[in-house]
TIMI-2910 file (N, C-alpha, C, CB; in pm, 1 decimal, decimal comma, always signed):
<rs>
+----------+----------+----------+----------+----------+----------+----------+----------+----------+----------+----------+----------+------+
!      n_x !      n_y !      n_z !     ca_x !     ca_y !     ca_z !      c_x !      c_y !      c_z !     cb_x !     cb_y !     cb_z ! resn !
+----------+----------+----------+----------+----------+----------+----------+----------+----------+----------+----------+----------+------+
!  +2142,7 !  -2227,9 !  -2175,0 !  +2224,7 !  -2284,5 !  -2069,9 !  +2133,0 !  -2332,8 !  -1958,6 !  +2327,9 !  -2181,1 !  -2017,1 !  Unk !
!  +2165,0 !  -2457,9 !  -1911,1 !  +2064,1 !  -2493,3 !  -1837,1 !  +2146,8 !  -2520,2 !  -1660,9 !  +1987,0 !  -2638,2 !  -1923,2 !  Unk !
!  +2128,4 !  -2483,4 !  -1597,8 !  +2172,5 !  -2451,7 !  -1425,3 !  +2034,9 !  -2604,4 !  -1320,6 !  +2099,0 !  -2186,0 !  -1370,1 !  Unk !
!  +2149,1 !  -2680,4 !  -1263,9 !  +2114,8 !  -2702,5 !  -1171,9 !  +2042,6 !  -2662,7 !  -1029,9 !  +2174,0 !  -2726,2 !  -1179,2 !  Unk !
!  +1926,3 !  -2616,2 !   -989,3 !  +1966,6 !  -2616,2 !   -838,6 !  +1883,9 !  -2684,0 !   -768,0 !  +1974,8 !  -2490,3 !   -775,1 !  Unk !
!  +1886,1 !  -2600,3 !   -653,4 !  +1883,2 !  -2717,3 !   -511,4 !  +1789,4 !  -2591,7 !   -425,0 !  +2095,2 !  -2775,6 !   -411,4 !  Unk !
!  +1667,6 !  -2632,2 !   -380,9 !  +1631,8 !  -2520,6 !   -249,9 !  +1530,4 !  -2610,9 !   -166,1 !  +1542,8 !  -2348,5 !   -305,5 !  Unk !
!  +1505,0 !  -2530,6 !    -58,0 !  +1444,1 !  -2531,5 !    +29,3 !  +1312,8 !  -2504,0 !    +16,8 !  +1494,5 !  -2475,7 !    +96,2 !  Unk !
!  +1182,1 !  -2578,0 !    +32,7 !  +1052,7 !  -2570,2 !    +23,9 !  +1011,4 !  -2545,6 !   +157,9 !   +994,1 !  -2682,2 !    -36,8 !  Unk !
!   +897,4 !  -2445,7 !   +119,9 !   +805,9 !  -2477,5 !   +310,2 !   +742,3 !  -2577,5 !   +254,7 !   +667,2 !  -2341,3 !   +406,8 !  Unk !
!   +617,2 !  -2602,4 !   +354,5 !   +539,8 !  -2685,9 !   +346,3 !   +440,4 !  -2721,5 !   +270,0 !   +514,1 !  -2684,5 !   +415,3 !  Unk !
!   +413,3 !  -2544,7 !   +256,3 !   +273,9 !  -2515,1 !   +155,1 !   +315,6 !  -2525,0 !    +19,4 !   +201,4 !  -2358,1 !   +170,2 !  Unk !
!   +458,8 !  -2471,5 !     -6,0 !   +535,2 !  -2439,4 !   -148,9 !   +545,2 !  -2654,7 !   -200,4 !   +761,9 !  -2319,5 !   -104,4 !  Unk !
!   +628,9 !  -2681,4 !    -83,2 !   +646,3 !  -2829,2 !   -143,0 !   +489,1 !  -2920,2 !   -172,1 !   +747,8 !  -2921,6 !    -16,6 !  Unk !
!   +356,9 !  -2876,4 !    -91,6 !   +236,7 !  -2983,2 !   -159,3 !   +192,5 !  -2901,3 !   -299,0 !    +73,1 !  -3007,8 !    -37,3 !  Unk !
!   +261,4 !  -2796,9 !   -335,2 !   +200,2 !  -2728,3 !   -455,0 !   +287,5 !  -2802,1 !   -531,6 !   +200,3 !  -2561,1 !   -473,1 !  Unk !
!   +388,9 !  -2791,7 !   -547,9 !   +503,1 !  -2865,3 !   -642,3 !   +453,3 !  -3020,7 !   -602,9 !   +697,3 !  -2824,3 !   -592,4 !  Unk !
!   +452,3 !  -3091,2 !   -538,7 !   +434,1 !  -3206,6 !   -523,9 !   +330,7 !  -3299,2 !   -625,9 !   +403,1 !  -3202,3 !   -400,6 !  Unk !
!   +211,5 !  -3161,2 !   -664,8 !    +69,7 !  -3191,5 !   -756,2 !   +135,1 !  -3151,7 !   -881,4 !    -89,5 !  -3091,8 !   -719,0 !  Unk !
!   +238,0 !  -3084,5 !   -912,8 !   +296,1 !  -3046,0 !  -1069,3 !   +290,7 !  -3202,5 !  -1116,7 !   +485,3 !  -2960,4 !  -1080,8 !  Unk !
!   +282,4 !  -3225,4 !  -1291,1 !   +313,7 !  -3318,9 !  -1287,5 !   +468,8 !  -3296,9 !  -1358,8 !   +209,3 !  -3400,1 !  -1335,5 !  Unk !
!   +538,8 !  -3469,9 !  -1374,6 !   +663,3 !  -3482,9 !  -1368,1 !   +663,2 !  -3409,6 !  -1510,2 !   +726,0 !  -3633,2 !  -1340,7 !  Unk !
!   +767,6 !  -3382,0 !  -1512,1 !   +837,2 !  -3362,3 !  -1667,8 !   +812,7 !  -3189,1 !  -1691,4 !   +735,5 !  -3476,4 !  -1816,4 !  Unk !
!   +723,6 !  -3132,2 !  -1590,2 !   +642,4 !  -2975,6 !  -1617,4 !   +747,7 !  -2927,9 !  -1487,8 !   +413,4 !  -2957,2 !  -1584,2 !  Unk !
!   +798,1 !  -2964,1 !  -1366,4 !   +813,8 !  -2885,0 !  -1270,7 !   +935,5 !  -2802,4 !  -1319,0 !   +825,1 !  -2957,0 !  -1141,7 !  Unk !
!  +1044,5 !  -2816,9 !  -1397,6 !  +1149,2 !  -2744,0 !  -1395,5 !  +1088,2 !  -2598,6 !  -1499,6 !  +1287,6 !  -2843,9 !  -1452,7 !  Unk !
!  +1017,1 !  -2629,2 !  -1580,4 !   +941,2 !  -2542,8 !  -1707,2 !   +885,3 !  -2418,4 !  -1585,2 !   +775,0 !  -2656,3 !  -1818,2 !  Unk !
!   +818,3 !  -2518,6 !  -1490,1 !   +711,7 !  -2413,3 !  -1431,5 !   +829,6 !  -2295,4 !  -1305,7 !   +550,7 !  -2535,7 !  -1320,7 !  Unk !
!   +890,6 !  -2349,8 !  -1278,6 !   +995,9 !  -2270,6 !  -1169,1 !  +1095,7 !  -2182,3 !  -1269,0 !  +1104,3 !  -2398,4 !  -1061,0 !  Unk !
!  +1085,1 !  -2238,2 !  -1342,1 !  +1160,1 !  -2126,0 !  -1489,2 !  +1095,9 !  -1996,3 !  -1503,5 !  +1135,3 !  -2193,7 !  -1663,7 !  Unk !
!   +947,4 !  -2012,6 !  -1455,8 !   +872,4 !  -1931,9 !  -1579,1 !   +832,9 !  -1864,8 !  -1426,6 !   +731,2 !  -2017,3 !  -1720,9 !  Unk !
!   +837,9 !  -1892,0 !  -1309,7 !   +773,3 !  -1824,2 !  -1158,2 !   +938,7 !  -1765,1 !  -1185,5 !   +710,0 !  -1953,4 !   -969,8 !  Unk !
!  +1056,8 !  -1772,3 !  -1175,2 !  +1158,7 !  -1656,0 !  -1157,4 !  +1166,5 !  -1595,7 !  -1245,3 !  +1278,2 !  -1675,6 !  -1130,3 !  Unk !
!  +1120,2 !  -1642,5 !  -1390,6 !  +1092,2 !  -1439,0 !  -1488,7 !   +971,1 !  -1401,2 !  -1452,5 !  +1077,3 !  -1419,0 !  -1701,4 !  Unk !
!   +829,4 !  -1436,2 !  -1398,0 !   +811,3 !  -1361,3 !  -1348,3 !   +825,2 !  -1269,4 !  -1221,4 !   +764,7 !  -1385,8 !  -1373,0 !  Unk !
!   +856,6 !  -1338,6 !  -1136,3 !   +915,9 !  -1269,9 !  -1059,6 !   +984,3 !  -1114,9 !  -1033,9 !   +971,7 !  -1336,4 !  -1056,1 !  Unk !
!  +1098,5 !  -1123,8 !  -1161,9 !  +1176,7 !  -1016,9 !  -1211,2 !  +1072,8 !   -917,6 !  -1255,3 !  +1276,3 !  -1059,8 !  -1325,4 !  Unk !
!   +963,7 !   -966,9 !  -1334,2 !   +877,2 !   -880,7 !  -1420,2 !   +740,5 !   -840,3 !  -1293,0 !   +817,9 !   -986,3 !  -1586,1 !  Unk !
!   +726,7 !   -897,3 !  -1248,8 !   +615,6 !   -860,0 !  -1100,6 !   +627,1 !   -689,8 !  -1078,3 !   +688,5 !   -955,1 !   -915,8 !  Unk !
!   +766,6 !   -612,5 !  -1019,6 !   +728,6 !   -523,5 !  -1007,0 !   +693,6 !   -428,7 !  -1111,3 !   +787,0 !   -498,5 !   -940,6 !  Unk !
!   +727,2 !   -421,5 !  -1234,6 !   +662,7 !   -389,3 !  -1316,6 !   +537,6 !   -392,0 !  -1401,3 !   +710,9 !   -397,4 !  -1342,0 !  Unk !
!   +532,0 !   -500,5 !  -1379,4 !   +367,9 !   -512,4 !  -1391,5 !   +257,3 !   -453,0 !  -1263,7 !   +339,1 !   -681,3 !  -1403,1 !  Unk !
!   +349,8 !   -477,6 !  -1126,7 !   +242,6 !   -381,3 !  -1035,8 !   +277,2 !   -258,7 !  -1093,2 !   +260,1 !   -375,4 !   -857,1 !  Unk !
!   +338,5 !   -171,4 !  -1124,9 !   +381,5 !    -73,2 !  -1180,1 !   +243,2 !    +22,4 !  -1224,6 !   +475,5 !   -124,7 !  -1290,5 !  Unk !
!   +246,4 !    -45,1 !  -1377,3 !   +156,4 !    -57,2 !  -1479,7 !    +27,7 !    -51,0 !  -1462,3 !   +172,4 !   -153,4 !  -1535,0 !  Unk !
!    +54,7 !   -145,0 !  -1341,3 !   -161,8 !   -164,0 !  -1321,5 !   -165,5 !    -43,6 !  -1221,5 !   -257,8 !   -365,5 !  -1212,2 !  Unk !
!    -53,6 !     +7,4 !  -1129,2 !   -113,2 !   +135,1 !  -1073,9 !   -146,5 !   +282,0 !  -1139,3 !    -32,9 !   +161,6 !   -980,9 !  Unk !
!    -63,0 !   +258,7 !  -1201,1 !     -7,9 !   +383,8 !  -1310,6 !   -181,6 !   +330,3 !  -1394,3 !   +212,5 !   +346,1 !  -1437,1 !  Unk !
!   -231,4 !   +282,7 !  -1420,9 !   -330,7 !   +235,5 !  -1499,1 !   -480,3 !   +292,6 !  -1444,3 !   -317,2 !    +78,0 !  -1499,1 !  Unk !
!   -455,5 !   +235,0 !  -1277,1 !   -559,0 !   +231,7 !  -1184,2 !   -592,1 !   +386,0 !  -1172,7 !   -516,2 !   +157,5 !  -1043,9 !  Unk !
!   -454,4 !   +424,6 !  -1145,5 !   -456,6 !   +576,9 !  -1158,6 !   -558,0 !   +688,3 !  -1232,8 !   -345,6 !   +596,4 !  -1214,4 !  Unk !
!   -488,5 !   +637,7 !  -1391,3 !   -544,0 !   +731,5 !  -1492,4 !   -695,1 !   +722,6 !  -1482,2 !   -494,3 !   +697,2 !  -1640,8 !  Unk !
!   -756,4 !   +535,5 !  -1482,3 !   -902,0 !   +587,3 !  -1465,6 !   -973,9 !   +589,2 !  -1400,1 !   -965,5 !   +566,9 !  -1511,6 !  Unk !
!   -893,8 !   +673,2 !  -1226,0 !   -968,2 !   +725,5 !  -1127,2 !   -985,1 !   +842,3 !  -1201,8 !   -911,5 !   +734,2 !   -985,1 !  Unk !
!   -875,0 !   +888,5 !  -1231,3 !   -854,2 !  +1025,5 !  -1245,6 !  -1014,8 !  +1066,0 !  -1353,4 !   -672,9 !  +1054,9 !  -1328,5 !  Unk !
!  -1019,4 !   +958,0 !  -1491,9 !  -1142,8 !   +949,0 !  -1552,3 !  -1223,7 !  +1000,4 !  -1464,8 !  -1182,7 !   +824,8 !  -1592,8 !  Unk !
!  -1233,7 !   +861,9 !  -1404,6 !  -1384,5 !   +906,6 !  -1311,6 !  -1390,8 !  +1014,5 !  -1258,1 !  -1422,1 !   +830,0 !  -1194,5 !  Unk !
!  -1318,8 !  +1066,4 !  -1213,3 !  -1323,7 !  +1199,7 !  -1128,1 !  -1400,1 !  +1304,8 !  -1253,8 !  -1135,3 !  +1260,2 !  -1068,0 !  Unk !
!  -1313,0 !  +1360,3 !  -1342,6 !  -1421,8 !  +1401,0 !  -1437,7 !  -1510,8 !  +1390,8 !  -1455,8 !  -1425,6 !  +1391,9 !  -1509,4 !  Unk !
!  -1510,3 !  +1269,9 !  -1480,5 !  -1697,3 !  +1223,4 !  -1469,6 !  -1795,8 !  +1290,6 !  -1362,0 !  -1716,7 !  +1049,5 !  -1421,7 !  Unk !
!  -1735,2 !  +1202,2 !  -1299,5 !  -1791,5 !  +1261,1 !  -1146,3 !  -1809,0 !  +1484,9 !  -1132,1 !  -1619,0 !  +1184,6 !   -999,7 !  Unk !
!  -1750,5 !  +1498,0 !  -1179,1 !  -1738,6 !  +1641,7 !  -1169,6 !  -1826,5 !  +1742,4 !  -1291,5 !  -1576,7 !  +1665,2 !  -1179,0 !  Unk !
!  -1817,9 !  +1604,3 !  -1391,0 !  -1912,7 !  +1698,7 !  -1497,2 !  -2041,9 !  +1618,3 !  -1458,0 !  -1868,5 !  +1694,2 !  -1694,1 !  Unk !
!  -2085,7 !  +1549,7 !  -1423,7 !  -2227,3 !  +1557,0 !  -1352,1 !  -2262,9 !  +1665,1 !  -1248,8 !  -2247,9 !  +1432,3 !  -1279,7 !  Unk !
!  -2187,4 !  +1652,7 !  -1153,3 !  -2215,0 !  +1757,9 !  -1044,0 !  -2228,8 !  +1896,3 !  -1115,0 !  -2091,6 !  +1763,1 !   -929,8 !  Unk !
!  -2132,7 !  +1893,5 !  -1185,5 !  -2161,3 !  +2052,2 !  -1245,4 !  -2320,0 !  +2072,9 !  -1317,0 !  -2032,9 !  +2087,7 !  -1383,9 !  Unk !
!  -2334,2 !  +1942,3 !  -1395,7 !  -2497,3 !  +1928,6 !  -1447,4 !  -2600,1 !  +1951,6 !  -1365,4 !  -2534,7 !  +1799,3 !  -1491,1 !  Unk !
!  -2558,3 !  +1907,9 !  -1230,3 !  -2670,9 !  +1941,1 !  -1154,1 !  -2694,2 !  +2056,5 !  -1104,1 !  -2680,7 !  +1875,1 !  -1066,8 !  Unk !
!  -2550,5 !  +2147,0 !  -1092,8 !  -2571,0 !  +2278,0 !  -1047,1 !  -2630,9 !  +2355,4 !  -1157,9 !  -2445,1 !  +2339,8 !   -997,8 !  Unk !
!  -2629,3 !  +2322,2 !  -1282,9 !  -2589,2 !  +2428,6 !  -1385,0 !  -2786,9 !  +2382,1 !  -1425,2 !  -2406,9 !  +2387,1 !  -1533,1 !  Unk !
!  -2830,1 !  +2277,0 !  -1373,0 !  -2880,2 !  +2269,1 !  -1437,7 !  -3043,5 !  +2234,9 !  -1386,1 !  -2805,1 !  +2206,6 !  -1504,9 !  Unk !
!  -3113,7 !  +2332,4 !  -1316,6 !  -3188,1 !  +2318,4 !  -1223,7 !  -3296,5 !  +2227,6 !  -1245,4 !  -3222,6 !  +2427,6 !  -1189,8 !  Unk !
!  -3326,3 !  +2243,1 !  -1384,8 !  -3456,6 !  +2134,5 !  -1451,9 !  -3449,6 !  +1979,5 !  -1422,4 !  -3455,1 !  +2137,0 !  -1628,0 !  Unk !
!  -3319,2 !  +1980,9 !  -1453,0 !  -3308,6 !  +1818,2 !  -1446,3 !  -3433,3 !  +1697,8 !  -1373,3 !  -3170,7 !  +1800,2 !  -1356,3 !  Unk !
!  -3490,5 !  +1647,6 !  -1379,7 !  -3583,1 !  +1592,6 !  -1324,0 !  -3519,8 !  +1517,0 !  -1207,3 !  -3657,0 !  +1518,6 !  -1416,5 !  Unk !
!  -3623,1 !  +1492,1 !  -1079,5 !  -3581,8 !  +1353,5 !  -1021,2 !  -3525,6 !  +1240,9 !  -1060,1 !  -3658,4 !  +1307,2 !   -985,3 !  Unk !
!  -3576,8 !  +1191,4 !  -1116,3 !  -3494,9 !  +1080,3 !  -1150,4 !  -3353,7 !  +1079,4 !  -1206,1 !  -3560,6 !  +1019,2 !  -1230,7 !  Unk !
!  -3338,1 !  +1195,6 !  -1275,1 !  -3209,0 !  +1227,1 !  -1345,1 !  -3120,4 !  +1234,1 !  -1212,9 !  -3210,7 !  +1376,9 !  -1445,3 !  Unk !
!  -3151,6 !  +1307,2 !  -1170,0 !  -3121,5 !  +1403,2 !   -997,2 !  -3033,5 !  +1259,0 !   -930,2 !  -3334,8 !  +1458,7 !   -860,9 !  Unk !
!  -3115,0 !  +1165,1 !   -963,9 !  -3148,0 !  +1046,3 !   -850,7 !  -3034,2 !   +968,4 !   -925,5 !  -3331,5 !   +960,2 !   -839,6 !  Unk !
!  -3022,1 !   +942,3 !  -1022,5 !  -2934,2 !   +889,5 !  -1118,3 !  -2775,1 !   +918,3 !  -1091,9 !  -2978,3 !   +946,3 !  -1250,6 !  Unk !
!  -2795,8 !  +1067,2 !  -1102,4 !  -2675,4 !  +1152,0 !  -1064,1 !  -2615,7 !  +1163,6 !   -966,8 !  -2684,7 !  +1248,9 !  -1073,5 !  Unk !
!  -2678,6 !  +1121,5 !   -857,7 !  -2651,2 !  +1149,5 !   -704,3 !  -2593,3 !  +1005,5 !   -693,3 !  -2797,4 !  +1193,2 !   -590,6 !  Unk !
!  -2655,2 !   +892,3 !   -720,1 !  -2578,8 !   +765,9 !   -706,1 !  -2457,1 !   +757,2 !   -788,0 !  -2662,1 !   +652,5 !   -739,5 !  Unk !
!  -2469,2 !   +786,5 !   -886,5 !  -2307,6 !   +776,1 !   -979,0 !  -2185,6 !   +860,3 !   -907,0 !  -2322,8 !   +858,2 !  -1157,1 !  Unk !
!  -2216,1 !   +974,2 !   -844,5 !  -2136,2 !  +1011,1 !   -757,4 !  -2095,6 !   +996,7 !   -636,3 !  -2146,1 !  +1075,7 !   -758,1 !  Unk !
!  -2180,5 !   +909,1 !   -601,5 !  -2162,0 !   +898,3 !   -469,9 !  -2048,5 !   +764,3 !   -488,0 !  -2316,7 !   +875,7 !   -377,9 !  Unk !
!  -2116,8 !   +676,9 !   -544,2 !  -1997,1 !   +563,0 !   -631,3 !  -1881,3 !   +616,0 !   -660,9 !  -2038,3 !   +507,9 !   -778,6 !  Unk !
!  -1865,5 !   +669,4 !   -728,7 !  -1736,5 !   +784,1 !   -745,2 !  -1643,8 !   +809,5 !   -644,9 !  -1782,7 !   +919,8 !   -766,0 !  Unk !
!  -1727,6 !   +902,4 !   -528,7 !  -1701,3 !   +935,6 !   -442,1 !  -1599,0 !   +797,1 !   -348,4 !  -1829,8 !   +992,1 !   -402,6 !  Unk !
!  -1720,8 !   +691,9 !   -332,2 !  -1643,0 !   +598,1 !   -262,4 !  -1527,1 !   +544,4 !   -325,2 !  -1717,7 !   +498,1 !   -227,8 !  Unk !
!  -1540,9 !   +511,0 !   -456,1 !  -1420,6 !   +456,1 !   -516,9 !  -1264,9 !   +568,0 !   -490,8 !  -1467,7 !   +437,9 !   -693,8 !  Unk !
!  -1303,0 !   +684,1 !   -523,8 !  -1147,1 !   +757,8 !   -528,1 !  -1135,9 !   +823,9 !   -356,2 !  -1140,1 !   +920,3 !   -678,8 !  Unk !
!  -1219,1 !   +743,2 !   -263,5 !  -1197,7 !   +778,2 !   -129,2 !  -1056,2 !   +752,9 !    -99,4 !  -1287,9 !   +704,7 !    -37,0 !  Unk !
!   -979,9 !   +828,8 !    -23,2 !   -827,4 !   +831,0 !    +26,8 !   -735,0 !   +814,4 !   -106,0 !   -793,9 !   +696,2 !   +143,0 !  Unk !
!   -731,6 !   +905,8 !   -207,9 !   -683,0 !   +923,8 !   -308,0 !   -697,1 !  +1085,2 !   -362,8 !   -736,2 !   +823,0 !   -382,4 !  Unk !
!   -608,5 !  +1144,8 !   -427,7 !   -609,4 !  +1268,8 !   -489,0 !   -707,2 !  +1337,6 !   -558,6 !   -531,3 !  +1267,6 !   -556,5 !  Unk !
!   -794,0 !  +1195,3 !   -651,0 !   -909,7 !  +1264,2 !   -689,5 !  -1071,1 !  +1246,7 !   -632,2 !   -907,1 !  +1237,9 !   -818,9 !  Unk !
!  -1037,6 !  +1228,1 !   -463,1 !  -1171,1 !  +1247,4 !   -397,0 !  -1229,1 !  +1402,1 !   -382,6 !  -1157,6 !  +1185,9 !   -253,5 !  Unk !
!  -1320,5 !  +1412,5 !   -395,6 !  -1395,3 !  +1552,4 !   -421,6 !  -1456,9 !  +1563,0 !   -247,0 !  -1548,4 !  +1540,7 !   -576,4 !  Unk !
!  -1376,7 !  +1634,6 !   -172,4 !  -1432,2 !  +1656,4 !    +21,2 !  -1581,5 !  +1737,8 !     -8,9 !  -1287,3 !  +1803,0 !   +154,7 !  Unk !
!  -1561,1 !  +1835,0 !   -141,9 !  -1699,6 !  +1946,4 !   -140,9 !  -1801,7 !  +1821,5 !   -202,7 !  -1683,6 !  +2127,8 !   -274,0 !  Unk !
!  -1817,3 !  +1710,8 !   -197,6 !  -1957,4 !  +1641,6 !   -291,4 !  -1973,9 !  +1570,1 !   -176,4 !  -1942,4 !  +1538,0 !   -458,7 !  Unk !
!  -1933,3 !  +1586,8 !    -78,0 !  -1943,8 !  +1459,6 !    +38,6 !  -2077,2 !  +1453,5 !    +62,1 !  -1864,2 !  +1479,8 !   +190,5 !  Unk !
!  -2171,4 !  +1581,8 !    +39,4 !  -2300,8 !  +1593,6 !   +107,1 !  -2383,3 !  +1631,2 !    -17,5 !  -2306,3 !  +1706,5 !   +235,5 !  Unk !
!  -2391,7 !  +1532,4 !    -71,6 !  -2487,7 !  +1522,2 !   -221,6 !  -2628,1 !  +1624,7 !   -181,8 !  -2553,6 !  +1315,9 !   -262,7 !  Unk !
!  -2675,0 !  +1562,5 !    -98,3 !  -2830,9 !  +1657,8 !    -73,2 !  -2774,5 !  +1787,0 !    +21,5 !  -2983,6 !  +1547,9 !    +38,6 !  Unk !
!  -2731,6 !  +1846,9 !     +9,2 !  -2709,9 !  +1961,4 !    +21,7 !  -2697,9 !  +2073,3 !   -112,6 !  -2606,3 !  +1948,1 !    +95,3 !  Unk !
!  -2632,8 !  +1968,5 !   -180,9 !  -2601,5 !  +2035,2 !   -322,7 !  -2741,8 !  +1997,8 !   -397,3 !  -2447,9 !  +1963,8 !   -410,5 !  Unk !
!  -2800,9 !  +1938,5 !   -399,6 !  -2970,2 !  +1908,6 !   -461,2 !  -3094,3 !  +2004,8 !   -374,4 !  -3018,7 !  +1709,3 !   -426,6 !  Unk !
!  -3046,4 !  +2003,6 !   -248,1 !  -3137,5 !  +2120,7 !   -174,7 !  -3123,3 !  +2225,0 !   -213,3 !  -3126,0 !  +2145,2 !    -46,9 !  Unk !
!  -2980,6 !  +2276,4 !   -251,1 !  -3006,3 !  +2386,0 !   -238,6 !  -3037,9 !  +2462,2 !   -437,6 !  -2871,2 !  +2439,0 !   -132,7 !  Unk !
!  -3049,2 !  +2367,7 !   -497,3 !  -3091,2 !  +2384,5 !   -597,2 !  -3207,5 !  +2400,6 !   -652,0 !  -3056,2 !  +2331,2 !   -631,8 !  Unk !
!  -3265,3 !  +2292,6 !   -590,4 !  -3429,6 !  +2260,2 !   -587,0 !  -3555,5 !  +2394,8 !   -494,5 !  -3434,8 !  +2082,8 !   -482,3 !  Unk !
!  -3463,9 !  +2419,7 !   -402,0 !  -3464,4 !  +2553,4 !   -331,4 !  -3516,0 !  +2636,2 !   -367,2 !  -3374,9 !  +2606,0 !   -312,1 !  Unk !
!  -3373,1 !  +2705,3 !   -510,7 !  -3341,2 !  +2842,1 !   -540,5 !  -3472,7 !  +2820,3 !   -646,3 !  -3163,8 !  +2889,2 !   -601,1 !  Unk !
!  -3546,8 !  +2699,3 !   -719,4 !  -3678,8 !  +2690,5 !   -845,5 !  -3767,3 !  +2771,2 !   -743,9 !  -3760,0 !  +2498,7 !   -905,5 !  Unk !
+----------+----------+----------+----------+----------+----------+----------+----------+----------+----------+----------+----------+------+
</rs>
């Protein structure tokens, strides 16, 4: 079934349509109101998504740290390796559920390891 209508453009909306070419504009305003409908679900999805692989990382992030506690040998460079991947970590799941407040101070947790050798 095919529906007539009629609307109102701003300014910016009407020079975008204006560059469609002829014969495509009704196809393309078809296909912007299903998505539309489908938009919040797809933000949905990608949060619910974004989510799970913070949550990953956080593991991650947590079974390194534990490597470093558990694991005094580790060399510098490993050390050094480890400390940046978390700290990355760290920033990414900042103001989210799986930020870790106890890793905030990486060399504290490497001092006091390097310390106790």
């Amino acid at each position: 079934m095919k529906t007539l209508i009629s609307c109102t453009l701003s300014q910016e909306a009407n020079e975008i349509y204006q560059q469609w070419d002829r014969g495509s504009k009704s196809a393309k305003i078809s296909k912007l109101i299903q998505f539309d409908e489908q938009y919040p679900n797809i933000v949905k999805a990608l949060k619910t998504r974004e989510g799970h692989l913070l949550g990953m990382l956080a593991e991650v992030r947590n079974h390194l740290a534990s490597q470093m506690r558990l694991n005094p040998h580790l060399g510098v460079h490993n050390r050094t390796k480890y400390e940046a991947i978390i700290h990355d970590i760290q920033t990414e799941t900042d103001g989210t559920i799986f930020h870790d407040p106890t890793l905030s101070s990486l060399s504290l947790l490497t001092t006091s390891v390097l310390q106790d050798n």
